[in-house]
C-alpha positions in Angstrom: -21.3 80.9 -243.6 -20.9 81.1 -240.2 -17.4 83.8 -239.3 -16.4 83.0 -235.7 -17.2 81.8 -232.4 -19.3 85.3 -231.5 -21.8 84.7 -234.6 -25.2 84.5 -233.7 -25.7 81.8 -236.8 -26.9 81.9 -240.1 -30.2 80.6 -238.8 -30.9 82.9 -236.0 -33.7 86.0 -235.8 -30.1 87.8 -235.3 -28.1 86.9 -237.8 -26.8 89.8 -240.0 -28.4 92.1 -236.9 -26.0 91.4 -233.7 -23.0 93.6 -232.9 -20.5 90.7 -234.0 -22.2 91.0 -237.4 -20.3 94.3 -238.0 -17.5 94.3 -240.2 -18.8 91.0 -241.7 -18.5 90.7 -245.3 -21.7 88.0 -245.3 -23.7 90.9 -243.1 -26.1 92.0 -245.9 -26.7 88.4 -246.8 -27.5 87.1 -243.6 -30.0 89.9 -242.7 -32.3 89.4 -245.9 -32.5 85.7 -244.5 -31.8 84.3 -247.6 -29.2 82.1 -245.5 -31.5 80.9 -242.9 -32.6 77.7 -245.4 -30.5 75.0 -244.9 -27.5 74.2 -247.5 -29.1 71.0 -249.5 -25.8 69.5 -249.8 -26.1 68.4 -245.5 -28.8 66.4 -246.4 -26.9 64.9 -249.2 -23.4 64.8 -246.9 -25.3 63.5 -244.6 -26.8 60.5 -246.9 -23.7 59.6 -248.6 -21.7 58.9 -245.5 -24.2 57.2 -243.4 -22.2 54.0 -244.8 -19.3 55.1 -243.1 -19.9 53.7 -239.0 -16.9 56.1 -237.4 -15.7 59.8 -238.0 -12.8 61.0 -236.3 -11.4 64.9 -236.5 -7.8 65.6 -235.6 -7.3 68.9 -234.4 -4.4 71.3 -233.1 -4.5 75.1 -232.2 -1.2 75.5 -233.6 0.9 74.1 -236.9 3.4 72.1 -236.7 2.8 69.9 -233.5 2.4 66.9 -235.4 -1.6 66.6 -236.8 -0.9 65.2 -240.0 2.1 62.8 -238.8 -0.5 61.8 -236.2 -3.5 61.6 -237.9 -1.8 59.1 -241.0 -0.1 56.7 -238.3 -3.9 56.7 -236.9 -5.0 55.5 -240.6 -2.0 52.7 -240.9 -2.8 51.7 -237.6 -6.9 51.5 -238.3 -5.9 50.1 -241.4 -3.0 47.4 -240.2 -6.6 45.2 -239.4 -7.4 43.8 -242.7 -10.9 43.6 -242.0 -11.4 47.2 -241.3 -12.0 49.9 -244.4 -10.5 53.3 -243.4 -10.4 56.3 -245.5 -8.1 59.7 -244.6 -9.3 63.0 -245.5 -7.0 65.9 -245.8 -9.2 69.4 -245.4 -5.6 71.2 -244.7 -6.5 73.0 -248.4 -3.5 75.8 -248.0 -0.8 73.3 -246.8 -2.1 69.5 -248.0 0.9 67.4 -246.9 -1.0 64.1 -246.3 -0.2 63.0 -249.9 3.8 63.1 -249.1 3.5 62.0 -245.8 1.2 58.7 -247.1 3.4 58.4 -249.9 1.0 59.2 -252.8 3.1 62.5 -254.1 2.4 63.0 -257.7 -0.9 60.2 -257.8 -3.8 62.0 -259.5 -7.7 61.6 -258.7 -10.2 59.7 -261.3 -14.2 61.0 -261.8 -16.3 58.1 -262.2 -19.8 57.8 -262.5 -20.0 57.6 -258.7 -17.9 60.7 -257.9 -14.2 60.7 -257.9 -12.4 57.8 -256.3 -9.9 58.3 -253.5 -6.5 57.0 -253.8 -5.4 54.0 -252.3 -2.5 53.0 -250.4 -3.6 49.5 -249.3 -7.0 47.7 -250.7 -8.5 49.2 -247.4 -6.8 52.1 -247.1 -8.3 55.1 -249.3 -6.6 58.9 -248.9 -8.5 62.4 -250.5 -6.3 65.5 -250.5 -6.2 68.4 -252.9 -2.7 67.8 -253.1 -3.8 64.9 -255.9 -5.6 68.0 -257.5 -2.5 70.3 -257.9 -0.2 70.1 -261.1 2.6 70.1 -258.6 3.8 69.6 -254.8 5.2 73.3 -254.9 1.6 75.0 -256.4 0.1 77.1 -253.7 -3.5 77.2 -252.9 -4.2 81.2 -252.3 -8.1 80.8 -251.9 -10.7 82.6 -250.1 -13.0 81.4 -247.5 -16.0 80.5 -249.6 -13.5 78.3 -252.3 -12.0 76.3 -249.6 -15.7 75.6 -248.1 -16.6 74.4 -251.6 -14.0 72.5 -252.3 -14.7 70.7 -248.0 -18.6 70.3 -249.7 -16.8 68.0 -252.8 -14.6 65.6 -250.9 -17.5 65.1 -248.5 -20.8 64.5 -251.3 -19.0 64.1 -254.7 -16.1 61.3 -253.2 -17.3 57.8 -253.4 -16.2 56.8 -250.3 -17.8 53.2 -249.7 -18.9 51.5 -247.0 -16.7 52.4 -244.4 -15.6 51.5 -240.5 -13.2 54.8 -239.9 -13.3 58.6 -241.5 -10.1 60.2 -240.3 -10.7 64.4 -241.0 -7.0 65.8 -241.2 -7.4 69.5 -240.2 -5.8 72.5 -240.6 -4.4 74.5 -237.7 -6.6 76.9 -235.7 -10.7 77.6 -235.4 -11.6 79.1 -238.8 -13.4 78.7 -242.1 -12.2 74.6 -242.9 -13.2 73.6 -238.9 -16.8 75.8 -239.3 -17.2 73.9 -242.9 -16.1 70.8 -241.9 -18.4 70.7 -238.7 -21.8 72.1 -240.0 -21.2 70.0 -243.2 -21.6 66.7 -240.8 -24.3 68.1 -238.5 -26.7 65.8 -240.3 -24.5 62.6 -239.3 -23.1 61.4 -236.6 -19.2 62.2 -235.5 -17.8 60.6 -233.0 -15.6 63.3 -231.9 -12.2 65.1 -231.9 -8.6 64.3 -231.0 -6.5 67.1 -230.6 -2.7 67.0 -230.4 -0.6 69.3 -228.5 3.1 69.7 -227.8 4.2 70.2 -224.1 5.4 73.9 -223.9 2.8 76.4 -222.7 2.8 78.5 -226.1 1.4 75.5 -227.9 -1.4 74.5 -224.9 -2.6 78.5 -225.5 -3.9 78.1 -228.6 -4.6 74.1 -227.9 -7.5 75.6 -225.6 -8.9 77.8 -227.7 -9.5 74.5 -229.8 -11.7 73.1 -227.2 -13.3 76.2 -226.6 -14.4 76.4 -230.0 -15.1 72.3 -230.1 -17.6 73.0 -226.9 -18.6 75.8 -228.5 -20.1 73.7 -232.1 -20.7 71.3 -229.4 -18.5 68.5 -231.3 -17.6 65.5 -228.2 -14.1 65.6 -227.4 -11.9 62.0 -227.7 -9.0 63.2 -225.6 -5.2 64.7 -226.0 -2.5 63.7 -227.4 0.7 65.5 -226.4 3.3 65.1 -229.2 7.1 65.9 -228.6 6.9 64.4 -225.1 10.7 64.1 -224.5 13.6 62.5 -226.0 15.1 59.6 -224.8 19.2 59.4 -226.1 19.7 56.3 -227.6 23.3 55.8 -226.5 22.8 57.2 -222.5 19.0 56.8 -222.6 18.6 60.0 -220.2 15.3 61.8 -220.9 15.5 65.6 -222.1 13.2 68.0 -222.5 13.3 69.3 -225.4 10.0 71.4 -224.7 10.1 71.7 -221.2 6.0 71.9 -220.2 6.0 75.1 -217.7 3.1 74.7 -217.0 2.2 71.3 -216.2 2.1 70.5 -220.2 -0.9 68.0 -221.6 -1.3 66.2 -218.3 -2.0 69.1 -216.2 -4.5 71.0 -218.7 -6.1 67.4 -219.1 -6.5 67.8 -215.2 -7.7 71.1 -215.5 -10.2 70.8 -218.0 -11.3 67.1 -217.1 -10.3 65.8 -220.9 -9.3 62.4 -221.0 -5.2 62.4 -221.8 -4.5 59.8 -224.9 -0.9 59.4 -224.5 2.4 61.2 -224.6 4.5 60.4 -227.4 8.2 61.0 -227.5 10.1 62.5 -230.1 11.9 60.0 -232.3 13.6 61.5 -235.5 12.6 58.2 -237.1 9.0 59.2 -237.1 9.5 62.6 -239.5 12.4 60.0 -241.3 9.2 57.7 -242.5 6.9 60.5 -243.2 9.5 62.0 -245.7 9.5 58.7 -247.1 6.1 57.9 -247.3 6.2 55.3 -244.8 4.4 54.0 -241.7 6.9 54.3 -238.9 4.3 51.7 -236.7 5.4 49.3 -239.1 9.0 50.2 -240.1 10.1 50.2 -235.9 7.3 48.5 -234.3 9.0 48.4 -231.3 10.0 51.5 -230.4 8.8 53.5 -227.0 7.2 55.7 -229.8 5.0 52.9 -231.3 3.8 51.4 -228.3 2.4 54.5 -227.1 1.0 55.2 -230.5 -0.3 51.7 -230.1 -1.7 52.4 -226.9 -3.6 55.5 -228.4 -5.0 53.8 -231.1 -6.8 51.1 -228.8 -8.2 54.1 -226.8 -9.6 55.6 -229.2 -11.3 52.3 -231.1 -12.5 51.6 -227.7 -14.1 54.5 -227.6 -15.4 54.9 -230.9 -17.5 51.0 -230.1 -19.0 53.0 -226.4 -19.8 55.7 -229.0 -21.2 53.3 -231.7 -23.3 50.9 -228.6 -24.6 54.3 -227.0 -26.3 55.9 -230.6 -27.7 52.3 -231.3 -29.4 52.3 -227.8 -30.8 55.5 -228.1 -32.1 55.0 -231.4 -33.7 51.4 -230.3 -35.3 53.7 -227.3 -37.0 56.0 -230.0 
């Protein structure tokens, strides 16, 4: 398994050779080139989800700026068309909060003869999480590296997923052993790219850009930005405050900067971490808040680009 952004690869004449292979507990592995056949199970990732049309990774350098509020009000929203079949996967295998936050705490995971089935919030609406593999809410998950990749390798192959028009990857924070799993477990199928969420204060875009390094780095395509936290409008006065002021130009200017498309800007509304304590959709439960029409606004981005990415791979494949 690949350690960082400086590894040569598994695959290369380096691997287990190159300075950056020091230290390395895989070193020894690597340079036999035992590694440098591919992991069977891409082929089979890559056959059992070639029924599902779009996949979607949410991404944030840092915790707590919103990726798992953001990435379930993208599934309700996907979801809020009846005809579309959406499916949320939660990879965050240390802190699995998806199941609270879609309001499935304490629902356990069946094994059928397909693989074990996802849980369900709507008919078209299925959720995986460890979470549903944990006795309890408060068990912590102290795993190493090469446990949390196997467990990525199961809720990709081994869940019957279906026929699908949206996978939506829930990620954990930062560029380590879930993003390297999660990425060179898909390389056999298409993905249509990342979103990654941000809040506006400078110590957040820091670690925001060492996202997208790393996402040009596994050469994974880049949806756009989303900047959570994006002021708060009093309900009684309506002024605007900052509540993180952006010092330096926040989302908008590093969109600028770095010529990454900007989503949207959602402002903070205590009603939004209200629903996801309660299991709720907050598009549906104030649909017409500032919040939700920006969220709504998002969400039609990012279809629209997911059918520019879906027209673009069928032309190329007519073309070969």
């Amino acid at each position: 398994i690949c350690q960082g952004l400086d590894c040569p690869g598994t695959t290369s004449e380096q691997a287990g050779k190159s300075a950056s292979c020091q230290g390395c507990p895989n070193q020894k592995l690597c340079a036999s080139g035992a590694t440098k056949a591919p992991d069977p199970a891409i082929a089979e990732i890559g056959a059992k989800l070639a029924t599902v049309k779009h996949k979607i990774l949410v991404l944030s350098g840092k915790g707590g700026v919103g990726k798992s509020t953001f990435s379930a009000h993208l599934a309700h929203a996907l979801a809020s068309d009846n005809t579309k079949e959406v499916a949320l996967l939660d990879v965050d295998i240390c802190g699995p909060s998806i199941p609270r936050i879609m309001g499935l705490e304490g629902e356990q995971v069946h094994q059928s003869g397909s693989g074990w089935s996802p849980v369900y919030v709507d008919d078209n609406l299925a959720v995986m999480s460890i979470g549903f593999l944990l006795s309890s809410p408060d068990d912590a998950v102290i795993w190493r590296g090469p446990k949390k990749n196997g467990i990525i390798k199961q809720f990709l192959r081994d869940v019957d997923w279906g026929e699908l028009d949206y996978l939506i990857v829930d990620t954990p924070p930062g560029t380590s052993d879930e993003h390297l799993s999660i990425v060179q477990y898909l390389s056999s199928t298409h993905v249509d790219g990342a979103i990654i969420i941000t809040t506006p204060q400078e110590v957040s875009l820091q670690d925001v850009r060492k996202e997208i390094r790393f996402c040009h780095k596994v050469k994974l395509p880049i949806i756009g930005v989303v900047e959570n936290m994006s002021g708060f409008v009093c309900p009684k006065c309506k002024t605007t405050s900052q509540i993180f002021p952006p010092t330096s130009g926040g989302a908008e200017q590093m969109c600028a900067d770095l010529n990454l498309p900007l989503l949207g800007k959602v402002p903070l509304d205590p009603r939004i971490a209200q629903s996801c304590d309660e299991g709720k959709s907050f598009l549906s439960e104030v649909p017409d808040s500032p919040a939700a029409k920006v969220y709504q606004n998002i969400v039609q981005s990012i279809q629209d680009y997911c059918s520019n990415s879906l027209t673009e791979e069928q032309s190329t494949t007519l073309k070969h």
